[in-house]
C-alpha positions as CSV (number, residue, x, y, z in Angstrom):
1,X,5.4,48.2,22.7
2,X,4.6,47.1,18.9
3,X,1.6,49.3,17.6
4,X,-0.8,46.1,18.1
5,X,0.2,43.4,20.3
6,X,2.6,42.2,22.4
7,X,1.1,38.5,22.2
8,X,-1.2,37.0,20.5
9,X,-5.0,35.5,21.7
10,X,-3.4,32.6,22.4
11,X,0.0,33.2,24.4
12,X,-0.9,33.8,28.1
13,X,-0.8,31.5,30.7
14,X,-0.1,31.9,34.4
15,X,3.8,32.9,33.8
16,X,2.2,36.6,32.2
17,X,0.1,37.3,35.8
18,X,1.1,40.6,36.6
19,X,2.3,41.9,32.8
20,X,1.1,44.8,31.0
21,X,0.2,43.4,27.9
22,X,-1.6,44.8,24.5
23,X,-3.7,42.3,22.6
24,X,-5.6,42.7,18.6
25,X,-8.5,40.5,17.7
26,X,-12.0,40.2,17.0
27,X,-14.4,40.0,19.5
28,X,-15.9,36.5,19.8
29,X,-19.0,37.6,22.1
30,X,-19.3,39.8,25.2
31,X,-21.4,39.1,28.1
32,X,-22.8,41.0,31.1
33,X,-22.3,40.2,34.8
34,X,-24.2,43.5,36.5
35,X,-21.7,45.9,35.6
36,X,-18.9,43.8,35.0
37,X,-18.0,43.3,30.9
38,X,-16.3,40.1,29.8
39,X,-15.2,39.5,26.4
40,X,-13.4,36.8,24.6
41,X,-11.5,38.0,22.2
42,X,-10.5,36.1,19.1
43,X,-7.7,36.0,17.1
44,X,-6.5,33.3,14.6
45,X,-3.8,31.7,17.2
46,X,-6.5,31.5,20.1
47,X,-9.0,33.5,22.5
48,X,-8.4,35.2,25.6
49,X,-10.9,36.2,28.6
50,X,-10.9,40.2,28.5
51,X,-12.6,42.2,31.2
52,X,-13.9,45.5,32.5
53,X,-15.7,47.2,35.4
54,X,-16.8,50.7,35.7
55,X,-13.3,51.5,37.6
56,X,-11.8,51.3,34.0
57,X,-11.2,54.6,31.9
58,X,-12.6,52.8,29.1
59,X,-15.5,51.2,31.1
60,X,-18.0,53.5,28.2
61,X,-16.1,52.3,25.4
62,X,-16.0,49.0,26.0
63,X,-19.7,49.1,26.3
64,X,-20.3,50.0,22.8
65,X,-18.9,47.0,21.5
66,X,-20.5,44.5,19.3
67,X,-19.9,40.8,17.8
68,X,-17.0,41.1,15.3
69,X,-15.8,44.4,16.0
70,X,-11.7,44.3,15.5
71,X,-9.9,45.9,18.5
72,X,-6.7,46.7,20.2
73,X,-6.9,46.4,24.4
74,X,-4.1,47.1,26.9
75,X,-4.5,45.6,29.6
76,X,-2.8,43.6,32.9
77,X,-3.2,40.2,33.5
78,X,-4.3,38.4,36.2
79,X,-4.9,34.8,37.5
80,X,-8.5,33.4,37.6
81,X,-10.0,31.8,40.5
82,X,-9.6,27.8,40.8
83,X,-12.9,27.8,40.4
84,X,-13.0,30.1,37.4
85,X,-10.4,28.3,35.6
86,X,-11.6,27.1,32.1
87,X,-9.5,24.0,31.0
88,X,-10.8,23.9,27.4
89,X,-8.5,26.8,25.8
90,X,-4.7,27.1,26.5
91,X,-5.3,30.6,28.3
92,X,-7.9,29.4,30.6
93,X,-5.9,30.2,34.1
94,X,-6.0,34.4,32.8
95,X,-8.1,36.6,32.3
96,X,-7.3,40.5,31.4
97,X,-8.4,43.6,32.8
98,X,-8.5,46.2,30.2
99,X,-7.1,50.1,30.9
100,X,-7.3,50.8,27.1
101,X,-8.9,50.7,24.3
102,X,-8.7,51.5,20.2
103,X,-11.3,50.2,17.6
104,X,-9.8,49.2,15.0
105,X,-12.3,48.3,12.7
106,X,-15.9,48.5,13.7
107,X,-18.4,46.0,12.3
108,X,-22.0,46.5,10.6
109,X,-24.8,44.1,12.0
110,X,-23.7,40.8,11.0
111,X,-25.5,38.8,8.1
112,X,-24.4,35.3,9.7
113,X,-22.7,34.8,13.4
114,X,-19.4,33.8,13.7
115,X,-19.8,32.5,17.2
116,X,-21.5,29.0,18.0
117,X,-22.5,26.0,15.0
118,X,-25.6,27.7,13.7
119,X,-26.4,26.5,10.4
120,X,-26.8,29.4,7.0
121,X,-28.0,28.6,4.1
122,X,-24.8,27.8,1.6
123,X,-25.5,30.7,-0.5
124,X,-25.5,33.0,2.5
125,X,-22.0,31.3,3.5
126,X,-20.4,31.7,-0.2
127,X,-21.7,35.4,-0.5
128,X,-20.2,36.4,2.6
129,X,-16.8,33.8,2.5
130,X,-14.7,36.1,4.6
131,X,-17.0,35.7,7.8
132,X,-17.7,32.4,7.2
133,X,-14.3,32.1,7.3
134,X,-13.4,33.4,10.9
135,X,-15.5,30.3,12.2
136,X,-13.5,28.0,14.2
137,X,-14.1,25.2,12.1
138,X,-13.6,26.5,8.8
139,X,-10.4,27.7,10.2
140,X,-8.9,24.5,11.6
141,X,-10.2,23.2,8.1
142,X,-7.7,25.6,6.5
143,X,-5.0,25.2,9.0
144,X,-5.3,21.6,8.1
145,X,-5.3,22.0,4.0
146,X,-2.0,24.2,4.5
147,X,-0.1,21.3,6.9
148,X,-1.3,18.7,4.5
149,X,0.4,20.6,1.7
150,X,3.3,21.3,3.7
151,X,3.4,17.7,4.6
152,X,3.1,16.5,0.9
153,X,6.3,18.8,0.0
154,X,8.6,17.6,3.1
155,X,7.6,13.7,1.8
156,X,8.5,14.3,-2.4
157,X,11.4,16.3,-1.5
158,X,12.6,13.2,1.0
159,X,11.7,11.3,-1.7
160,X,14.8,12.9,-4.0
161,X,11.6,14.5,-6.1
162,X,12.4,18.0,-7.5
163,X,8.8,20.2,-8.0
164,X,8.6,22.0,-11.2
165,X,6.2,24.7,-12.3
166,X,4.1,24.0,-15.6
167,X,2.1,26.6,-17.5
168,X,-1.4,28.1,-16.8
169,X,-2.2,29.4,-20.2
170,X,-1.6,26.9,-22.9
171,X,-3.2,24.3,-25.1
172,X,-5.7,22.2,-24.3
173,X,-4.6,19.1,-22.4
174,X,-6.3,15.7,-23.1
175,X,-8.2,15.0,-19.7
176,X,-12.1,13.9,-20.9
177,X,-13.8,17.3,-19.1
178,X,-14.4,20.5,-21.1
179,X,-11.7,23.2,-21.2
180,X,-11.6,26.4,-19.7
181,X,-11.1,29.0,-23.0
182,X,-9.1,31.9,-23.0
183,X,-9.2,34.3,-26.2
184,X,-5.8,35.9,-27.2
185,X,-5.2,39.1,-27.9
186,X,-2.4,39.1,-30.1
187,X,-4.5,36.3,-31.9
188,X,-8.0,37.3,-33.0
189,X,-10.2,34.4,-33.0
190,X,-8.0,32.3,-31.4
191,X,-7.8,30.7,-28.2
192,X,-5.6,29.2,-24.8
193,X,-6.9,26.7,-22.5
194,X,-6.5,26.7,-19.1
195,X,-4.8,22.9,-17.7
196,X,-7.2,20.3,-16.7
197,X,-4.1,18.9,-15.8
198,X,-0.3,19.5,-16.6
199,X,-0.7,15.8,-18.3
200,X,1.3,16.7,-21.4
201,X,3.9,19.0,-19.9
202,X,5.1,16.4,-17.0
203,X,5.4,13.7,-19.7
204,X,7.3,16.2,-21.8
205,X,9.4,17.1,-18.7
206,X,10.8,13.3,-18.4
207,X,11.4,13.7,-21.9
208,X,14.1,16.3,-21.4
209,X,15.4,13.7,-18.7
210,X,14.6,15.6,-16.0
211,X,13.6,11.6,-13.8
212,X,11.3,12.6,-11.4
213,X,8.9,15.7,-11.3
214,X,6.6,16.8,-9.0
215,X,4.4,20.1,-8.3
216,X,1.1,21.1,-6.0
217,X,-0.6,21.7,-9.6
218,X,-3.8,23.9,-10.0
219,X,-6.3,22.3,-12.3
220,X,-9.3,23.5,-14.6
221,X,-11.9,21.7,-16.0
222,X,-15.7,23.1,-16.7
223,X,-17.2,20.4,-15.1
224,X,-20.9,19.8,-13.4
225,X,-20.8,20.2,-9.5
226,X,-20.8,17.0,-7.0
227,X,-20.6,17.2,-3.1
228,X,-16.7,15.6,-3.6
229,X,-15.8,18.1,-6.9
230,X,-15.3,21.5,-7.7
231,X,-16.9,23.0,-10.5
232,X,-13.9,24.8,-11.6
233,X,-10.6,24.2,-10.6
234,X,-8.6,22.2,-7.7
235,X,-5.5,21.3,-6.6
236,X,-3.7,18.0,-6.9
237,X,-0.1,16.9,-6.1
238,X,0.9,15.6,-9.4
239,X,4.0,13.4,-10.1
240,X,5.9,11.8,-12.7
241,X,8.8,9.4,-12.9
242,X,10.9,8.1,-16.0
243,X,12.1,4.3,-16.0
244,X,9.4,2.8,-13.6
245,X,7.0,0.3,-13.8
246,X,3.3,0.4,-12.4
247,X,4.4,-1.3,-9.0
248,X,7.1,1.4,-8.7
249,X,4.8,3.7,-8.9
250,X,2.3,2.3,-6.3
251,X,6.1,1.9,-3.8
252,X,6.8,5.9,-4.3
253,X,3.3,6.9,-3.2
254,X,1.7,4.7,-1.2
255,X,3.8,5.9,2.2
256,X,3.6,9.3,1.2
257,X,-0.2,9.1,1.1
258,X,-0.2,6.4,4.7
259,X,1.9,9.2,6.0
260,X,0.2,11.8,5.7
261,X,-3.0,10.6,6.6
262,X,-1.5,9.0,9.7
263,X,-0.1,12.7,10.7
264,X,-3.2,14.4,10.0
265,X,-6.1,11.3,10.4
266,X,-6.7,11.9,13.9
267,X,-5.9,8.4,15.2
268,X,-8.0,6.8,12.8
269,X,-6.2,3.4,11.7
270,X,-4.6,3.6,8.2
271,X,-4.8,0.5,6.1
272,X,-0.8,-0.3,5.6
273,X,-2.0,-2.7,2.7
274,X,-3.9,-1.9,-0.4
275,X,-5.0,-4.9,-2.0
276,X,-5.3,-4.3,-5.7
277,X,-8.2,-4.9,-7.4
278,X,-9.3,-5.3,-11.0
279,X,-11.7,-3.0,-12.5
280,X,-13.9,-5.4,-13.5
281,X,-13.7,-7.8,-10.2
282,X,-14.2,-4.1,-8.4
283,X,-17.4,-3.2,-10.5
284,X,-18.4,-6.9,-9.8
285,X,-18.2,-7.0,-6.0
286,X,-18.8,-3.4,-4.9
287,X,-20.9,-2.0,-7.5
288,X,-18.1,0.9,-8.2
289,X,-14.7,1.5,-9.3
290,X,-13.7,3.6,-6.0
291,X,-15.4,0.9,-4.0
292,X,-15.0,1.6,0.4
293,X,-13.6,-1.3,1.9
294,X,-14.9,-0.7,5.3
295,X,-17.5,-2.4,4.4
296,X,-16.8,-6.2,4.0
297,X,-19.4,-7.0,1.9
298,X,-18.5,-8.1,-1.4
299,X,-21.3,-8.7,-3.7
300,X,-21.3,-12.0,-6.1
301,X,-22.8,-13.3,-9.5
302,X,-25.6,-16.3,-8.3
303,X,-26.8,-16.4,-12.0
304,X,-26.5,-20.2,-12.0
305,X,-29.2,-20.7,-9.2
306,X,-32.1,-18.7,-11.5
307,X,-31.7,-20.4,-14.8
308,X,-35.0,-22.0,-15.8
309,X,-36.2,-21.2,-12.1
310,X,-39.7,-20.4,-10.7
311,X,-39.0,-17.1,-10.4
312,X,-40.1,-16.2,-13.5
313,X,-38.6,-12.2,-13.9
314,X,-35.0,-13.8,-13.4
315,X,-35.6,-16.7,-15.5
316,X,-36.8,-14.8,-18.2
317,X,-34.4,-12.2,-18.0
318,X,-31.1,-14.7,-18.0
319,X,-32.4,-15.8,-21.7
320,X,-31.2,-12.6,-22.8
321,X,-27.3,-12.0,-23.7
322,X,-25.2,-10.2,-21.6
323,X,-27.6,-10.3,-18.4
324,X,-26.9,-12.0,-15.1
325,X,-28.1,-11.8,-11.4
326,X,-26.0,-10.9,-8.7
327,X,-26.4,-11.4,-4.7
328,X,-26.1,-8.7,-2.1
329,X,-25.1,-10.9,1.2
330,X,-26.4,-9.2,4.1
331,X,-24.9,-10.8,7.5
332,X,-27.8,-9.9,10.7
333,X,-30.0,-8.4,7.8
334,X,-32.3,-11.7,8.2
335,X,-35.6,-10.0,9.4
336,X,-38.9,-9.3,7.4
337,X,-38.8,-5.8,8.3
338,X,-35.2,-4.9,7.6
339,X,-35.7,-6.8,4.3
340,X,-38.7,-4.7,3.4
341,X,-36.6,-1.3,4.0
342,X,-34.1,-2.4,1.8
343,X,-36.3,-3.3,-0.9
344,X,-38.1,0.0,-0.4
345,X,-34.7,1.7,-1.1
346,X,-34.6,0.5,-4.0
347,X,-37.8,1.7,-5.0
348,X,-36.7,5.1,-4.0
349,X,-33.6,4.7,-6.4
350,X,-36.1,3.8,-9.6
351,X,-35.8,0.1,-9.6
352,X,-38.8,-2.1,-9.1
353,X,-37.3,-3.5,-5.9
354,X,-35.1,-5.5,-4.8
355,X,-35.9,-9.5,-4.4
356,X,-34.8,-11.1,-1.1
357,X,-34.5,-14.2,1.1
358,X,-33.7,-14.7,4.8
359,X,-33.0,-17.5,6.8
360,X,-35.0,-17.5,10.3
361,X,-35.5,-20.6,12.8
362,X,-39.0,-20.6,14.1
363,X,-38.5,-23.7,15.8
364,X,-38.0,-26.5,13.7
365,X,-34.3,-25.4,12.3
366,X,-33.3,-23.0,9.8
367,X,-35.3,-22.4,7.1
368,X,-35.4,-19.8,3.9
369,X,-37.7,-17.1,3.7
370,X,-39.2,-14.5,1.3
371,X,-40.8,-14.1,-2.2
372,X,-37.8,-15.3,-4.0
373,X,-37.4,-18.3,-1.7
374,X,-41.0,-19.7,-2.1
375,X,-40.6,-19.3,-5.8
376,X,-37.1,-21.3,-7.0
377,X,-37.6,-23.6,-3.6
378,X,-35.6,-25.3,-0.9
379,X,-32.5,-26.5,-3.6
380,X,-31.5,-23.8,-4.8
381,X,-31.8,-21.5,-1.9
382,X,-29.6,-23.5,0.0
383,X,-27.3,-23.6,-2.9
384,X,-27.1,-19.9,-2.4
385,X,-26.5,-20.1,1.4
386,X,-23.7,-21.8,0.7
387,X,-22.2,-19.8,-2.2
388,X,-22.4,-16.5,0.0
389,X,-21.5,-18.1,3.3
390,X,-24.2,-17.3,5.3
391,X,-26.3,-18.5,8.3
392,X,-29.1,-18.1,10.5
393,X,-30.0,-14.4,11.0
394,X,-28.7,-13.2,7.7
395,X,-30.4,-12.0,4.4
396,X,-29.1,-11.8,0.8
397,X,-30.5,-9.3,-2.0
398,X,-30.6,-9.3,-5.5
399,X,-30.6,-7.6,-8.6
400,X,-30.5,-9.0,-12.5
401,X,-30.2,-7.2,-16.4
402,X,-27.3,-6.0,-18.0
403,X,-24.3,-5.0,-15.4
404,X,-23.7,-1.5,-16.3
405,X,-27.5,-0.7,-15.6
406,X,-27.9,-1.7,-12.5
407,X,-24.2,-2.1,-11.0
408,X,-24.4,1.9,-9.7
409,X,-27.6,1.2,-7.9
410,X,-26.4,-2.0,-6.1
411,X,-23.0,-0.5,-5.1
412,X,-25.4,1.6,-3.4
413,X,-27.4,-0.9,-2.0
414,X,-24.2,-2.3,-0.6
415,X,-23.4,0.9,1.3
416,X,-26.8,1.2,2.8
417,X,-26.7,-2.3,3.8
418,X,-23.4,-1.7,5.2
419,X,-24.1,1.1,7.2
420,X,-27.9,-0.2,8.3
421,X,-26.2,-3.0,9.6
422,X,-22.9,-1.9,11.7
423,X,-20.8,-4.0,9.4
424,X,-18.7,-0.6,8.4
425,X,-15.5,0.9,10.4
426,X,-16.2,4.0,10.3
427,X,-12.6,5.0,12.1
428,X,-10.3,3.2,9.4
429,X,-8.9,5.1,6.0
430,X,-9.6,1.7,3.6
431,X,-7.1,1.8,0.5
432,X,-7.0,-0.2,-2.7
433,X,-5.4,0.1,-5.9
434,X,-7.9,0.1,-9.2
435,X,-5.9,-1.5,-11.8
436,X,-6.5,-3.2,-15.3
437,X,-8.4,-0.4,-16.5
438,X,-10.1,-1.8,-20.5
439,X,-8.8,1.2,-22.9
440,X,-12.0,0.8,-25.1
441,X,-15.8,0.5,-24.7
442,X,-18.2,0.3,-27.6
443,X,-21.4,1.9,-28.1
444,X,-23.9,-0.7,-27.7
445,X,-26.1,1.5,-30.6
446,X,-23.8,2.2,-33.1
447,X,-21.3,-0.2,-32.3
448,X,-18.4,2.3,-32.5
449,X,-15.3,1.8,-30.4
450,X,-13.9,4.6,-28.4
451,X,-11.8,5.6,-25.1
452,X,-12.8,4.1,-22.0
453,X,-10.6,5.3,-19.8
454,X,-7.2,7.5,-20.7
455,X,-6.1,7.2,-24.5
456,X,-2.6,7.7,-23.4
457,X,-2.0,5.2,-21.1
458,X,0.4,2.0,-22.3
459,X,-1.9,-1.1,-23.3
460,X,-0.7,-4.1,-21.1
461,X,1.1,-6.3,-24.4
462,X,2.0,-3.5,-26.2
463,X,1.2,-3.3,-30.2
464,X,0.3,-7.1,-29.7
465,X,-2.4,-6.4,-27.9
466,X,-3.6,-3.9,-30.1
467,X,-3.9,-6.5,-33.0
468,X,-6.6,-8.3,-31.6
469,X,-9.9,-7.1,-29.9
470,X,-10.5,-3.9,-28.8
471,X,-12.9,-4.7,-25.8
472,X,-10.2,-6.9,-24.5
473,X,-6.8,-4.3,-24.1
474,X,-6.4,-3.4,-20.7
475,X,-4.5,-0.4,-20.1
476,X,-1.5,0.0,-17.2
477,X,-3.8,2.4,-15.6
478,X,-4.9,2.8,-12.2
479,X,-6.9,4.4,-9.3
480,X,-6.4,4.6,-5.7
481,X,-9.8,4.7,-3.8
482,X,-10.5,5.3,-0.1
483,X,-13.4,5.1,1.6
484,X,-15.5,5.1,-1.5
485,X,-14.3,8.1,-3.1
486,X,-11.5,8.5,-5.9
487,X,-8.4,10.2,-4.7
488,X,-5.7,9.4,-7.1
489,X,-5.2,8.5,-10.9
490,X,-2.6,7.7,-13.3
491,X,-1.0,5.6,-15.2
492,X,2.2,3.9,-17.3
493,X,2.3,6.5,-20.3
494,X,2.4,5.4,-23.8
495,X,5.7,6.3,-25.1
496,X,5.8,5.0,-28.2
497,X,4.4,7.3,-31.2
498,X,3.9,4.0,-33.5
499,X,2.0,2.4,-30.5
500,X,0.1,5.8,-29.6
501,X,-1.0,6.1,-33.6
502,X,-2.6,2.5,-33.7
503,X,-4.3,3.4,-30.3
504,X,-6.0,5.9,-32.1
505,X,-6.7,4.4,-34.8
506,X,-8.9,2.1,-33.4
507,X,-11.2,4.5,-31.7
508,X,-11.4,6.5,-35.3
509,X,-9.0,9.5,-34.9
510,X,-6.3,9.3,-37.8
511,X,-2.5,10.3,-37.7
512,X,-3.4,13.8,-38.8
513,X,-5.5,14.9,-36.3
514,X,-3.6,12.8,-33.3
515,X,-0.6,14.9,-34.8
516,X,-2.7,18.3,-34.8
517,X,-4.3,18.0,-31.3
518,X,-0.9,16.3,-29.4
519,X,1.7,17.5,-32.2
520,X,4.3,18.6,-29.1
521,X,3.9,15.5,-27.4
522,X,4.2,13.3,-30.6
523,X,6.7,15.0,-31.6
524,X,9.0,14.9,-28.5
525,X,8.6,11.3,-28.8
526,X,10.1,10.8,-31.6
527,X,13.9,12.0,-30.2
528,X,14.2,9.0,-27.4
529,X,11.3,9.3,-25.0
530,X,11.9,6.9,-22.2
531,X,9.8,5.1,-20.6
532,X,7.6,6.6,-18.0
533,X,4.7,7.4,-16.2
534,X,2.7,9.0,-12.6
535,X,-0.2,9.6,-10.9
536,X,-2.1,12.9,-9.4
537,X,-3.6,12.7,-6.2
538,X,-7.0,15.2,-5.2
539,X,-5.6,17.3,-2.7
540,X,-9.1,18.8,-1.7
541,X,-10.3,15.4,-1.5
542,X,-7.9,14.1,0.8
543,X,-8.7,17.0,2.9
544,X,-12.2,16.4,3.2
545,X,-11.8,13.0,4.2
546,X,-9.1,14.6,7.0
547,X,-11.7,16.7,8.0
548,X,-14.1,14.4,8.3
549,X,-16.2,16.4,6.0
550,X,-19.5,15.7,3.3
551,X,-18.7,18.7,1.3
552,X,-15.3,19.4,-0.8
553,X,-16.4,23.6,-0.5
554,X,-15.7,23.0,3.8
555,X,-12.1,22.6,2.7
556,X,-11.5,25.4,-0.4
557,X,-11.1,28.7,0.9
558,X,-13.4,30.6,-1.7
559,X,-15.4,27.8,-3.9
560,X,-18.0,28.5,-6.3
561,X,-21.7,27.8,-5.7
562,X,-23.6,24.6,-7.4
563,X,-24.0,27.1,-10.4
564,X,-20.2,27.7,-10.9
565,X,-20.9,31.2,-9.7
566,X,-18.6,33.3,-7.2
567,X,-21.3,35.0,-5.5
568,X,-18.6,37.2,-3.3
569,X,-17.0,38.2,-6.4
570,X,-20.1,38.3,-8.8
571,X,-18.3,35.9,-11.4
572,X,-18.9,35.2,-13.9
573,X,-19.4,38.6,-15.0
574,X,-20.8,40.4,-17.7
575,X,-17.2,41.8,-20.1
576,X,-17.1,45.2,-21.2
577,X,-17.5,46.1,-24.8
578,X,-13.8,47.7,-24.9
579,X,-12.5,44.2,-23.3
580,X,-14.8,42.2,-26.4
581,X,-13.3,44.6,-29.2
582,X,-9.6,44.4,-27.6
583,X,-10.4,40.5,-28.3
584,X,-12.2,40.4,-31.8
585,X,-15.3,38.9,-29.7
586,X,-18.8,39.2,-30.3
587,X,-21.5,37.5,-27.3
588,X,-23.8,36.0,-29.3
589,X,-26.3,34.6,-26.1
590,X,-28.6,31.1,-26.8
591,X,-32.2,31.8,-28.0
């Protein structure tokens, strides 16, 4: 018999009755029966009932044991009573009585329990990863990150996709976030960069006409925590393709992505079409450029109805350029007290509140209701109605200034609503394409123009477009958003060095220092570079939304805390003064 088990925590069923077995695991919990010991024991495959009376040679042994402790039984199985029988775990029909027993690795009182859903504190979780780790859920979490991968692989491979592996220590790569240094050695005072991204080596790989390109890439990028990011790196399944348009882009991923989450999504319906949206119309009608479609409400511009209206604070505020008011339609929100809570969450998310109006019947037919109502009158309030489609029982809310100040806060507003309402599916994956990114943005203080969005992605029009103004170039980038979170980028890559210099031009960066910061790309540009471009999809992302979690760290095996710190590990961590002189580096710390 192998030195550890025959099967594994998992394997026994009613076939085994009778066997002399030898099973390794952990123990899960043990209870107490007057005399008679039952354990389940644990290992990563399953757990199986274990048990022993004082007729056992190890009866004394067994007794001794504690949560967590890592054993190795012999033992014969036997059937369970019908009445015993747990349905719940494959080797519910067994149990095993135990004639032996090794410890293999006894276990220290435990600073969190594996067994049962009680909740630690997150910093008790990251400290001690590895236990946190044996929880059931964290391990189906991790079962599910590898099949997802595994999955992703088996679909580019189908796809006639070849996956290539890019360096780790190189130059910086033009992503947007700060770079993860690395001193040389061999180079006093100067430096590598760990990838945000293998951006410049895929394009460079269609360069040396290799067609299509794809890897599970790691990526850096010192970055400031969210619940949906990591701090520090993460993984993404990056592509590229040469001779390809945007659409073919959006035809080689899209049932790659639909497959996988209808493998992994747990019967949760899978939108098979993803409407694509415009930047700007998704800003405009969800507040966001990852908007969730679950939620049908779609937020429009009622500007028109406030104009030299009685309500004053819009009136006013639509004399001044680049302001407007938009409408938050709320179907079934029409109630005084739901309006009231709404309004209040605005307060809570630093606005002065939200205006309203509702349309009730309180006997003599439907009528408008509210502040806002009262104040531009019957006219205009019906005008609304009619705009937004609504009815009796429903409510709209509204918010006015300048988009980009308040456009975050009502994209929330629209969630809340959403979900305060029962107007979202909850059990539906809800895709859309992002697309007609602007390149440029200018600084409404200094007036400079600068990157929007990515500097290297082909404006729509070519060099044309780059003739006239800046604020209007749209970019063949895109997004794909699902349920309100980002989980893909890329775009259709400027090729063209004579286009890429005028890009920069316009933001300010000269042919010098495009040449000194990209000088391999540039330059591999200039011997036939075809046409080309890709995307990058968050793998932990789509794994969270798999697993039907809040928090990206449920899905990494070891993340970093809030802080960017590895508290298991105690990094970041203090060098030694040999490792600083080895690298002609002095720690000079802030005052």
């Amino acid at each position: 018999m192998h030195a550890y088990r025959s099967h594994t925590c998992a394997d026994l069923t009613k076939d085994n009755v009778g066997d002399t077995i030898r099973l390794s695991g952990w123990v899960h919990r043990v209870r107490d029966h007057g005399g008679l010991l039952f354990i389940d024991l644990r290992d990563h495959y399953g757990i199986t009932q274990v048990l022993c009376d004082p007729d056992s040679p190890v009866f004394k042994d067994v007794e001794k044991l504690r949560s967590e402790w890592c054993i190795r039984i012999d033992g014969i199985v036997k059937a369970r009573d019908a009445a015993l029988v747990n349905s719940k775990i494959p080797t519910g029909e067994i149990e095993v009585f135990v004639r032996d027993l090794e410890v293999l690795g006894a276990s220290e009182e435990l600073p969190l329990m594996v067994f049962g859903d009680q909740e630690y504190p997150e910093e008790t979780r990251l400290k001690y990863r590895y236990l946190d780790l044996r929880r059931e859920k964290l391990q189906n979490n991790m079962k599910l990150r590898s099949d997802v991968v595994a999955s992703m692989r088996k679909r580019m491979w189908a796809k006639d996709f070849r996956e290539f592996q890019t360096p780790i220590i190189t130059a910086s790569s033009p992503e947007g976030a700060r770079d993860f240094l690395v001193p040389s050695r061999l180079h006093p005072g100067r430096f590598y960069a760990l990838p945000q991204a293998p951006q410049q080596f895929k394009q460079l790989i269609m360069v040396s006409g290799y067609d299509k390109y794809f890897q599970i890439a790691p990526c850096f990028r010192d970055e400031d925590p969210r619940a949906d990011r990591s701090p520090t790196d993460f993984y993404q399944l990056d592509l590229e393709m040469s001779f390809v348009e945007q659409q073919d882009i959006f035809d080689t991923i899209q049932p790659v992505l639909a497959g996988v989450f209808e493998e992994f999504g747990g019967g949760r319906k899978v939108d098979q079409t993803w409407a694509q949206i415009s930047y700007r119309d998704s800003a405009l009608w969800y507040g966001s450029d990852k908007p969730d479609l679950r939620n049908p409400i779609k937020m429009q511009i009622v500007s028109e109805h406030f104009h030299g209206s009685g309500f004053a604070i819009f009136a006013k505020l639509l004399e001044q350029d680049g302001t407007e008011i938009r409408a938050i339609p709320a179907p079934t929100g029409g109630s005084r007290k739901f309006c009231d809570r709404m309004n209040a969450f605005a307060q809570k998310e630093g606005l002065p509140g939200m205006g309203y109006i509702f349309w009730r019947d309180q006997g003599e037919g439907m009528e408008a209701a509210g502040p806002l109502a009262k104040n531009i009158g019957p006219e205009r309030t019906e005008a609304i109605r009619r705009q937004l489609g609504l009815g009796l029982g429903d409510a709209a809310f509204f918010l006015g200034g300048k988009p980009k100040a308040f456009e975050a806060v009502a994209g929330r507003a629209r969630l809340a609503i959403g979900d305060e309402l029962g107007l979202t599916d909850n059990d539906r994956f809800a895709f859309a394409w992002i697309v007609d990114f602007p390149i440029y943005e200018k600084d409404e203080e200094t007036g400079k123009i600068d990157f929007e969005h990515n500097p290297f992605s082909m404006p729509q029009g070519g060099m044309g477009a780059l003739e006239g103004d800046p604020l209007d170039v749209l970019g063949y980038q895109y997004d794909l958003a699902c349920n309100g979170y980002e989980l893909l980028s890329g775009a259709i890559r400027n090729h063209r060095p004579e286009i890429m210099f005028k890009a920069f031009e316009i933001a300010g960066y000269g042919k010098e220092e495009v040449e000194k910061r990209f000088g391999g790309m540039v330059n591999a540009f200039q011997y036939g570079a075809p046409p080309h471009g890709g995307c990058a999809a968050g793998i932990d992302r789509i794994v969270m939304l798999l697993a039907d979690e809040a928090n990206i760290r449920e899905v990494i095996m070891f993340p970093m805390n809030q802080r960017a710190e590895d508290l298991m590990m105690s990094a970041p961590s203090e060098p030694m003064n040999e490792q600083l002189r080895e690298l002609s580096l002095r720690v000079i710390l802030p005052e």
